[in-house]
GUKOLMAR-269628 format. One record per residue: x, y, z of N, C-alpha, C in turn. Coordinates in steps of 0.05 Angstrom, whole numbers, padded with zeros to 5 digits, always signed. Layout:
N
XYZXYZXYZ ...
This chain:
327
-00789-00578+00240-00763-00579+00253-00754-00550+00259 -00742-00536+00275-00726-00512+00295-00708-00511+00268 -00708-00486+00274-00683-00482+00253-00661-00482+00264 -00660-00486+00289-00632-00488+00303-00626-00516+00300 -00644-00536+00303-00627-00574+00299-00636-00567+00263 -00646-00555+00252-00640-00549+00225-00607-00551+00213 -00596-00531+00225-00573-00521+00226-00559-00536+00236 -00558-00549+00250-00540-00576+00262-00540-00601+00249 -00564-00600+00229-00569-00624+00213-00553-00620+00191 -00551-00592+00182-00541-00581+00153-00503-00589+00160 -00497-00587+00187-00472-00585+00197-00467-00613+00201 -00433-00622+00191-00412-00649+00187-00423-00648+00232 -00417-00667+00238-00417-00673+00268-00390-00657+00278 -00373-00655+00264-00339-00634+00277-00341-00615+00264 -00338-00610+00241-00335-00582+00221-00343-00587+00188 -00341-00556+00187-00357-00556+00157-00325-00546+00137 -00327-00566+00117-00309-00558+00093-00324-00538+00074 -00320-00521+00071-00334-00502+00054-00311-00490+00037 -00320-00464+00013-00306-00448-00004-00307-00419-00008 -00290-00412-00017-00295-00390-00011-00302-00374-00045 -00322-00360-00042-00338-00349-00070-00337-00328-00074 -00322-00308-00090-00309-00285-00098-00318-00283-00124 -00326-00249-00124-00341-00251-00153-00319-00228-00175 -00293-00225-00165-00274-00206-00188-00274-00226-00209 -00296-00223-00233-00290-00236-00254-00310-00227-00277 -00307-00227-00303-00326-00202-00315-00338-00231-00334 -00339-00262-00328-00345-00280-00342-00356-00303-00324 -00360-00296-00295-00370-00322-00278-00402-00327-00287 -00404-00349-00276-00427-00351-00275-00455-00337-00259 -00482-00342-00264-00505-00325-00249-00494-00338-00223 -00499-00326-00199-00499-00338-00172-00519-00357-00171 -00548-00360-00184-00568-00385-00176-00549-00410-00192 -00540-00406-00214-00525-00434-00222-00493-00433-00214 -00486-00418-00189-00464-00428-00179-00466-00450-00145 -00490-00436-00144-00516-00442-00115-00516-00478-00119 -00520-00480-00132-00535-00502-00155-00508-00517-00148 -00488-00503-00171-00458-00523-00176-00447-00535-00142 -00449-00522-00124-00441-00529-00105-00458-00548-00084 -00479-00541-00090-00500-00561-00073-00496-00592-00093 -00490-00584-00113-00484-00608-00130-00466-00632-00120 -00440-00612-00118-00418-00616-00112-00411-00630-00088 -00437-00624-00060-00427-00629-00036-00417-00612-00018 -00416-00581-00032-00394-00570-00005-00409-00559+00010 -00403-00560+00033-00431-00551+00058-00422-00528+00065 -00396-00506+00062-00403-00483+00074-00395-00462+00050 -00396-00436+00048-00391-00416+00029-00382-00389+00045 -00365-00375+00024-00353-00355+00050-00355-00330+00025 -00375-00308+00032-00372-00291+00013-00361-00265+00028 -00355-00247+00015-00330-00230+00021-00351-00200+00020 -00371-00202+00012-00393-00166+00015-00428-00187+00020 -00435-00174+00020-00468-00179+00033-00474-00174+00001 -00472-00190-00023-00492-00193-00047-00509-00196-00047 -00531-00185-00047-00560-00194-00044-00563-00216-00068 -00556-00220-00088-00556-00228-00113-00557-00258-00108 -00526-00264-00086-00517-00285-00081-00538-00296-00054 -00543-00281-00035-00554-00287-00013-00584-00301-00018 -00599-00278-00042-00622-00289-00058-00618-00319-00060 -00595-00332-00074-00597-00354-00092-00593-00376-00069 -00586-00369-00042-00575-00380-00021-00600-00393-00004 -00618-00383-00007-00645-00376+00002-00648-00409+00005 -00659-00433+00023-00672-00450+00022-00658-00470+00016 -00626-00462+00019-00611-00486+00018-00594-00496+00050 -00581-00516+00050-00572-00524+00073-00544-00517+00070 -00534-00493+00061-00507-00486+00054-00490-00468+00087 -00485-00473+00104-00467-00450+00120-00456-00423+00106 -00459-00413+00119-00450-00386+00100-00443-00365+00118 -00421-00354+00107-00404-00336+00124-00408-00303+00102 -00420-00285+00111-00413-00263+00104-00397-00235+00109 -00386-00228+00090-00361-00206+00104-00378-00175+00102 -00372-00159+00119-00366-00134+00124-00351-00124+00102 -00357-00103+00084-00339-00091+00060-00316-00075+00075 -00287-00078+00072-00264-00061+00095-00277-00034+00091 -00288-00022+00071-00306+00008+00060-00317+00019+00077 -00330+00001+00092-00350+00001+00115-00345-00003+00137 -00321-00002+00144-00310-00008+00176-00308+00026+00181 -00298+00044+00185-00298+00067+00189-00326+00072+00201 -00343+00073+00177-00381+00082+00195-00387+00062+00220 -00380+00041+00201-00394+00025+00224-00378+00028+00259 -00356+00030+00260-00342+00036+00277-00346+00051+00295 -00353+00080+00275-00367+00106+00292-00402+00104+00297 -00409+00089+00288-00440+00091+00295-00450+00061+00294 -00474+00070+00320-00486+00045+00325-00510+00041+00302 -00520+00069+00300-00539+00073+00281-00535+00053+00251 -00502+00062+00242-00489+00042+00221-00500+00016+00213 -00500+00006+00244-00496-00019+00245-00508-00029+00250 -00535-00014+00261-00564-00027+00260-00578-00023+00227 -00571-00009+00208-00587-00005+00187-00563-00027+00169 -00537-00032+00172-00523-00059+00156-00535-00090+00169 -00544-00087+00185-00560-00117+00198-00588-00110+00184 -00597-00091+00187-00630-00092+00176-00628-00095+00142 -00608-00087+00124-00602-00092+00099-00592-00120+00096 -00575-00117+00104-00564-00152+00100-00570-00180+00116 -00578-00173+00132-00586-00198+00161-00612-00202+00156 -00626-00182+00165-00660-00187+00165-00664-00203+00150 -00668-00194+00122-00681-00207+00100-00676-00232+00090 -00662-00239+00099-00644-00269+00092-00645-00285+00118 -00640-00283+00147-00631-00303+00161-00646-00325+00166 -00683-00315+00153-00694-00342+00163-00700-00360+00147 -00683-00357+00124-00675-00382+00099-00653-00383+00087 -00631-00375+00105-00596-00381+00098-00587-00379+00131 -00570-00392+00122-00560-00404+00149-00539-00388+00149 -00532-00368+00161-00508-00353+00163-00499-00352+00193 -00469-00368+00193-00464-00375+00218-00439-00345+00230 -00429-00339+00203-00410-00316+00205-00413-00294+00199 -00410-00276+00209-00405-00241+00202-00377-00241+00201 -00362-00231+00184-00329-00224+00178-00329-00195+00177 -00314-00184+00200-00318-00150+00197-00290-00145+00189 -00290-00146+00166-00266-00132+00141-00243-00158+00140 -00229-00154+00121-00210-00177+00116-00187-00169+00112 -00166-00192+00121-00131-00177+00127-00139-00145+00127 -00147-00140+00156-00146-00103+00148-00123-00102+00170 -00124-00122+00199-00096-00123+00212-00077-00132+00195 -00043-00124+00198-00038-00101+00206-00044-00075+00180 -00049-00061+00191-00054-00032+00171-00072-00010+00183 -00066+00013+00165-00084+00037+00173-00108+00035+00179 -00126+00016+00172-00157+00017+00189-00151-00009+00204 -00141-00016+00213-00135-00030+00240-00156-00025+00256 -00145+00001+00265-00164+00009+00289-00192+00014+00295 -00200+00005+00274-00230+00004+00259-00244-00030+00261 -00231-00041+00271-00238-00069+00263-00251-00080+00289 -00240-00071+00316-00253-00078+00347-00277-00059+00352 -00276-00041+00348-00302-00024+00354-00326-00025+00332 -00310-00028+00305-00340-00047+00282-00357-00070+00301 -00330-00088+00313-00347-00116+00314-00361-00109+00337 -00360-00096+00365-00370-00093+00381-00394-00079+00372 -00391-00048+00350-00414-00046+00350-00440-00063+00337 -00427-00084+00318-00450-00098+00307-00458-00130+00324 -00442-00128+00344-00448-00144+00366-00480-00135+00378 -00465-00111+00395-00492-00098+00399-00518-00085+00387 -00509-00089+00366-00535-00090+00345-00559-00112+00343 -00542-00130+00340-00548-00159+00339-00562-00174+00364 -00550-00158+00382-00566-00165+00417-00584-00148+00414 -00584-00127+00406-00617-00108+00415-00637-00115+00391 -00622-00129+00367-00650-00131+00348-00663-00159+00360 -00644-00170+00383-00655-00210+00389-00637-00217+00367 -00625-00222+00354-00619-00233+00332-00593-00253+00336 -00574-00254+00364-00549-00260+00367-00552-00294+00371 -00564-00299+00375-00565-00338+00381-00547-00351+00362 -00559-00350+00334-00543-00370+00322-00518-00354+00308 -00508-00322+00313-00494-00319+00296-00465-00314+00309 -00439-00317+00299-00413-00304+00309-00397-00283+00294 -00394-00263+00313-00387-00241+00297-00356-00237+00304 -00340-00237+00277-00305-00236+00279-00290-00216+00253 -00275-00225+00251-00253-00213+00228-00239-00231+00223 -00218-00230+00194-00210-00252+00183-00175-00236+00187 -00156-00243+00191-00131-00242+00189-00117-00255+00174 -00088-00244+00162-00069-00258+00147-00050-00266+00166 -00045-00287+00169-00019-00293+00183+00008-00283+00193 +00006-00260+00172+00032-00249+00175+00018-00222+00200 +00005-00227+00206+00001-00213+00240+00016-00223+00262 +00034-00238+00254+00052-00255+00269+00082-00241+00260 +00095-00239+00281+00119-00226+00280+00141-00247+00289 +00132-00269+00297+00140-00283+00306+00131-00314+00292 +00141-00342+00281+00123-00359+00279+00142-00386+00278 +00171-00387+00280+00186-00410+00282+00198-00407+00309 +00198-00422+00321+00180-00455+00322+00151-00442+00326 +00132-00464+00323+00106-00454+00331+00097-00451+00355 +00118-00463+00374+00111-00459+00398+00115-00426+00410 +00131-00420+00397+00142-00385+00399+00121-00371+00389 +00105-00375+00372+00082-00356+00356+00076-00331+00373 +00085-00314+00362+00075-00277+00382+00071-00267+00355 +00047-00248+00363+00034-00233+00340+00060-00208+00343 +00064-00190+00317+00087-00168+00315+00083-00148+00330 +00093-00123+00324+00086-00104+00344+00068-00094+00327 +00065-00087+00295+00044-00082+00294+00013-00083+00296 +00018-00108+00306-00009-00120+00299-00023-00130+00333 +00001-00132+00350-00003-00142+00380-00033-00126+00396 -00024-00101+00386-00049-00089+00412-00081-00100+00394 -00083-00090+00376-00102-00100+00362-00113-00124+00364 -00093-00142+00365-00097-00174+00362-00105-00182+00381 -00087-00175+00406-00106-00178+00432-00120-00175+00447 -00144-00142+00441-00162-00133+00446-00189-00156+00435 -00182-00158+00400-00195-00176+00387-00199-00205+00396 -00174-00221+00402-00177-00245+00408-00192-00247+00439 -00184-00233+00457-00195-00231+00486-00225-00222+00478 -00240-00210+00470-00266-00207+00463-00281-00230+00453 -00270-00238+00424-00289-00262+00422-00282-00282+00436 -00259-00292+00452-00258-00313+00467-00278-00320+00492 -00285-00293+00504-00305-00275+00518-00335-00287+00509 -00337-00281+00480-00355-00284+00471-00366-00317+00458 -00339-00334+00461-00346-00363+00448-00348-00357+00409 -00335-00339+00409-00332-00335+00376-00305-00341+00368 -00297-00349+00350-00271-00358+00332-00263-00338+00319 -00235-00334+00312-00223-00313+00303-00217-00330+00275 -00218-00310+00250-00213-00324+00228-00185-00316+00220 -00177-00340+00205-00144-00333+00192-00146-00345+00168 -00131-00327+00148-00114-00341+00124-00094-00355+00126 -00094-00385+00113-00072-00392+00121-00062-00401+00094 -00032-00394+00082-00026-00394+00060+00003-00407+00051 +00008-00437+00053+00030-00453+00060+00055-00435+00030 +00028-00443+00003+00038-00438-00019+00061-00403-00023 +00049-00381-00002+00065-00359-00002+00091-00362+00008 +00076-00369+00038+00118-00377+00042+00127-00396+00038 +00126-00414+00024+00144-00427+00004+00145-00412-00010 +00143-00395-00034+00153-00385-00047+00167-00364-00035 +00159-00345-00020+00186-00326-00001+00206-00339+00011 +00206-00368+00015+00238-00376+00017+00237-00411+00019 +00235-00405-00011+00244-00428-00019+00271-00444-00011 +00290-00433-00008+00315-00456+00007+00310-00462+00033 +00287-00449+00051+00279-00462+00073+00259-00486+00077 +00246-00482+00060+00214-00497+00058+00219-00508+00033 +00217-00534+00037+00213-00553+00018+00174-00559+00008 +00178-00562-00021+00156-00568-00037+00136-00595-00011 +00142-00614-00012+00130-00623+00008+00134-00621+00032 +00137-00615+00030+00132-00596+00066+00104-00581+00060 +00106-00562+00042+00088-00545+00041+00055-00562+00030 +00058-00583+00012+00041-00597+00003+00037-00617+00018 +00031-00618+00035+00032-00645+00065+00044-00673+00049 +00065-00679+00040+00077-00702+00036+00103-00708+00043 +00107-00689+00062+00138-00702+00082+00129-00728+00086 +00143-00755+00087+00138-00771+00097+00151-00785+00127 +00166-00762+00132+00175-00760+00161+00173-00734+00175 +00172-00718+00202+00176-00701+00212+00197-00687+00200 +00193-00657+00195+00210-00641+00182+00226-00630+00208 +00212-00617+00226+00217-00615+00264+00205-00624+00284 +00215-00622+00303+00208-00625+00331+00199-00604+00349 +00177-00597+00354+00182-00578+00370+00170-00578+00404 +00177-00579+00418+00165-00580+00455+00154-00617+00446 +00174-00639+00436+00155-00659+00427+00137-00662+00404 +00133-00649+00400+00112-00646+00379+00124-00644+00340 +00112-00662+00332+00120-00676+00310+00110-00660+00283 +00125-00642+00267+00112-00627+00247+00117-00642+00219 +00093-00652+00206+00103-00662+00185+00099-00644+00155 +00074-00619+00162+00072-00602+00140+00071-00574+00148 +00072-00553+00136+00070-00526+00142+00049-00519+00152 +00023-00528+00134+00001-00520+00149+00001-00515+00184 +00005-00543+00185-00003-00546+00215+00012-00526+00233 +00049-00524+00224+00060-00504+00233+00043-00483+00229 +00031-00476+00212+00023-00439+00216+00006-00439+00239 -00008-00450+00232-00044-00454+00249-00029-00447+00278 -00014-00477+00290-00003-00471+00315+00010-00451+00326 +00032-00439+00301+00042-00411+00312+00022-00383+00317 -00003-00383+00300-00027-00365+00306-00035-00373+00333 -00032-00398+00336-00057-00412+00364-00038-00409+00393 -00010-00406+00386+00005-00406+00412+00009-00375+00414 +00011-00347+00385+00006-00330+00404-00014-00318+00411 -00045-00337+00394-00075-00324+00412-00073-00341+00440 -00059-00358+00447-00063-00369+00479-00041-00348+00489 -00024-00337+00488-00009-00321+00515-00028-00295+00514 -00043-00283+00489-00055-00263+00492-00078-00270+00517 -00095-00300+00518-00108-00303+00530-00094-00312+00564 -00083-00321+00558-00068-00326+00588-00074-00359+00587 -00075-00376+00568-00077-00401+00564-00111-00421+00554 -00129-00391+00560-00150-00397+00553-00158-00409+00520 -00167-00431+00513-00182-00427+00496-00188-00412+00475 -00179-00419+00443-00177-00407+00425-00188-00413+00403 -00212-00409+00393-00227-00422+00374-00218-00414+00346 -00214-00428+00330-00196-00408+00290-00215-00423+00282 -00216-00408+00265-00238-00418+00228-00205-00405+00209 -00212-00429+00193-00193-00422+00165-00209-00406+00157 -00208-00397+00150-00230-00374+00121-00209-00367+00092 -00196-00383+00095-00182-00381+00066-00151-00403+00068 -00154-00422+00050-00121-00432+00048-00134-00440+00013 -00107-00451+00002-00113-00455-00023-00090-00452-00037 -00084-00462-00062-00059-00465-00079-00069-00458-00104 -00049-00445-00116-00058-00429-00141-00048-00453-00168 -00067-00451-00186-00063-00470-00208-00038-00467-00228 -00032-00433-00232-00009-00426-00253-00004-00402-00250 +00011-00383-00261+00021-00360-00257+00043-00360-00251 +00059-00389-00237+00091-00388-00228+00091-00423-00239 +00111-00417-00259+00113-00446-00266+00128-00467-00250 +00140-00457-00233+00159-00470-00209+00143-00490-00193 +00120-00472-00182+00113-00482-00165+00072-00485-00162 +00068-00463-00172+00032-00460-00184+00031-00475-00208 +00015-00502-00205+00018-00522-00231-00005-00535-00217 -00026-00543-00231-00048-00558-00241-00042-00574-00217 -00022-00590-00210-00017-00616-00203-00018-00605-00177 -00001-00592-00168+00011-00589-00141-00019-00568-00133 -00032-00558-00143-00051-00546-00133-00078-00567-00123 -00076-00590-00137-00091-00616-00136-00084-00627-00114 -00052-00628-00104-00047-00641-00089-00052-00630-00059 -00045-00609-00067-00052-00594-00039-00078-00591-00029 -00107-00584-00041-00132-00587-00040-00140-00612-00027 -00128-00633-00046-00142-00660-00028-00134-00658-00015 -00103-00663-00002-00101-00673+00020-00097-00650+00042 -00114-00626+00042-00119-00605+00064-00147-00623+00067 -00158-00635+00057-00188-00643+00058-00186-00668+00076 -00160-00691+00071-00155-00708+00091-00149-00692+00114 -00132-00666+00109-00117-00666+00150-00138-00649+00160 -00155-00634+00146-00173-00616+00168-00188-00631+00186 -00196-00648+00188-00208-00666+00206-00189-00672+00228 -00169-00675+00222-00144-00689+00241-00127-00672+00262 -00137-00645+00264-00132-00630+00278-00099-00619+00276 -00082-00602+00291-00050-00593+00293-00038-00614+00313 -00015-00612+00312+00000-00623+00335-00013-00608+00354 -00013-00588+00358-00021-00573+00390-00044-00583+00384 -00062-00584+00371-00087-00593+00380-00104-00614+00366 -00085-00642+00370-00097-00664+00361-00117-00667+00365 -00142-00681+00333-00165-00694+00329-00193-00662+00330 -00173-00644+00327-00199-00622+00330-00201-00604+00299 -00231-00614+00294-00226-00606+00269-00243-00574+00263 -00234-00563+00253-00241-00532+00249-00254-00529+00219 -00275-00509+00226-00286-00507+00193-00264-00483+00176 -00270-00503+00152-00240-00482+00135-00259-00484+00107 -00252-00463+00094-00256-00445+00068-00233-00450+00046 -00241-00470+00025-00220-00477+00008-00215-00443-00014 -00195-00436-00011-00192-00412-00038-00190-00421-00058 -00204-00425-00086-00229-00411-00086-00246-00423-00106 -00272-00414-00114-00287-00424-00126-00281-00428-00153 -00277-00395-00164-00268-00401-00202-00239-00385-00200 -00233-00382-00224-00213-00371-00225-00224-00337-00233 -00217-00317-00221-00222-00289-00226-00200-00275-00247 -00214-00264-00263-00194-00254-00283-00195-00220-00283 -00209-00213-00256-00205-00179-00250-00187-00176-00227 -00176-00198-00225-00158-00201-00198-00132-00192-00209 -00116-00191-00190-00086-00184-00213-00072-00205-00221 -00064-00202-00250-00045-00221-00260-00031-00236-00247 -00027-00261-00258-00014-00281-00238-00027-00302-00231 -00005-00305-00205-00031-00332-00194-00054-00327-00177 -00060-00297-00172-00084-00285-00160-00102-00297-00178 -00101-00295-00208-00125-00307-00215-00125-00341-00224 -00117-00354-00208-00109-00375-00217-00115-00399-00187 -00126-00386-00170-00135-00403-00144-00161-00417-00150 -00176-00416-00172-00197-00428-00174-00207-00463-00182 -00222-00470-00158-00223-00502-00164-00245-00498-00191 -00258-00490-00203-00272-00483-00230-00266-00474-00240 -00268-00464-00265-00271-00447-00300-00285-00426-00288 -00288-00410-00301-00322-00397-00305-00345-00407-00319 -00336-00430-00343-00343-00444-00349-00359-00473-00324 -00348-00472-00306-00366-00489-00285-00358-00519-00288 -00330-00514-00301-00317-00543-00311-00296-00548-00284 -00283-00566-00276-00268-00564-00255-00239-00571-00269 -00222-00544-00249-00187-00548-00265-00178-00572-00247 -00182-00589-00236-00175-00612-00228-00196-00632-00209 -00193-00648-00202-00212-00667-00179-00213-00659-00151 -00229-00646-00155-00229-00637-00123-00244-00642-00101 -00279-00635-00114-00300-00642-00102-00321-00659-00116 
């Protein structure tokens, strides 16, 4: 069999539910028995955040999707040299692509808005063209991952405009890969703003169990936050494009287990997981029945992360036990 209907076989017929696998933790497990835990488990895609060889090794010969990130460390070189970015494809790409399926390159993460910003469009271009002169570009898409709050704008969702910080950037970026048939990645994080304003945003709202429309907006019927964010990202990457076509990958949503007793609790982190797992298939109001591959946050819980509920997003232990029913 082609490893290209390979790869289509490994892939749901709409999108891949995958996780995202972060190693700040001085007690996780080896990467071959976390390889293992998830092929166990069912989850068809993985989103790692540096080129591990460690992890990529253990990746080797499975039917897993896999998204690898650009270290933000490394946006600067790579930026200024092509050279860069032919010797980070010959380290990390070569050796692996013809027994892991890596559908993503992530060139740095939430680095919009901020000081290496301007590092993030001329990385991806140059490892674009890396990727075309080694032959290597067929099966892969090369992007960056954003936080939401690149939006200066986001109620209603039909209003969505990226800020001023983040506008020129955003739209150089989004008009390129749209160009290119690549998806722009976003964090999308219901659980933050609910907690930044709580007398606005109700608990279900944020955990998809409104059981009626919370608003209205141009028609369109919002029953959870999620969907609001997604849309307000999607309505201001369409004016950037002039109405064209806008492809998103989640690459991170997720609810934290503890650290805030209000609202980060075992339960409500349960609740939210499943039922992001019912609506990702079911597409936004703006874009009913289209389902997008998304990255549950996160695999274990990290205990080199900072205090809180940073270390507390994990659907596992380190132990490899699960803090609730997930998968």
């Amino acid at each position: 069999m082609k490893r290209e209907e390979e790869r289509n076989e490994a892939r749901d017929a709409e999108a891949v539910l995958g996780i995202n696998y972060g190693l700040l933790g001085d007690n996780l497990p080896a990467p071959k028995d976390v390889i293992k835990l998830i092929r166990e488990k069912g989850i068809k895609g993985v989103r790692i955040f540096e080129p591990n060889h460690e992890v990529l090794e253990a990746l080797r010969g499975n039917d897993i999707i896999v998204s690898v990130g650009v270290k933000n460390g490394d946006l600067v070189n790579l930026a200024q040299s092509r050279e860069a970015a032919d010797n980070w494809i010959q380290e990390n790409y070569v050796p692996y692509y013809k027994d892991v399926f890596i559908d993503y390159i992530t060139v740095g993460n939430e680095v919009i808005p901020g000081p290496y910003a301007q590092y993030v469009f001329p990385a991806i271009r140059n490892l674009d063209a890396s990727f075309r002169a080694a032959g290597l570009y067929e099966n892969i898409k090369i992007t960056t991952v954003v936080p939401t709050n690149v939006l200066g704008t986001s109620y209603p969702p039909s209003s969505g405009a990226f800020s001023n910080e983040s506008a020129s950037f955003m739209s150089d970026i989004i008009k390129y890969l749209t160009s290119e048939v690549s998806p722009i990645m976003v964090n999308v994080y219901p659980y933050f703003a609910l907690v930044s304003d709580p007398t606005k945003i109700s608990l279900d709202y944020a955990l998809f169990q409104s059981p009626t429309p919370i608003f209205m907006d141009q028609g369109l019927a919002y029953y959870n936050l999620y969907d609001a964010m997604l849309d307000a990202f999607l309505a201001a990457a369409y004016r950037v494009t002039g109405g064209k076509d806008v492809a998103i990958v989640v690459s991170e949503t997720g609810w934290p287990s503890a650290g805030n007793p209000t609202y980060a609790t075992i339960d409500n982190a349960r609740i939210y997981n499943n039922n992001l797992k019912k609506a990702f298939r079911k597409g936004t109001p703006r874009t009913p029945g289209l389902a997008r591959d998304t990255f549950i946050f996160a695999m274990f819980n990290e205990d080199l992360k900072p205090q809180g509920v940073e270390q507390n997003f994990g659907s596992f232990y380190p132990n490899m036990k699960p803090v609730y029913p997930l998968w």
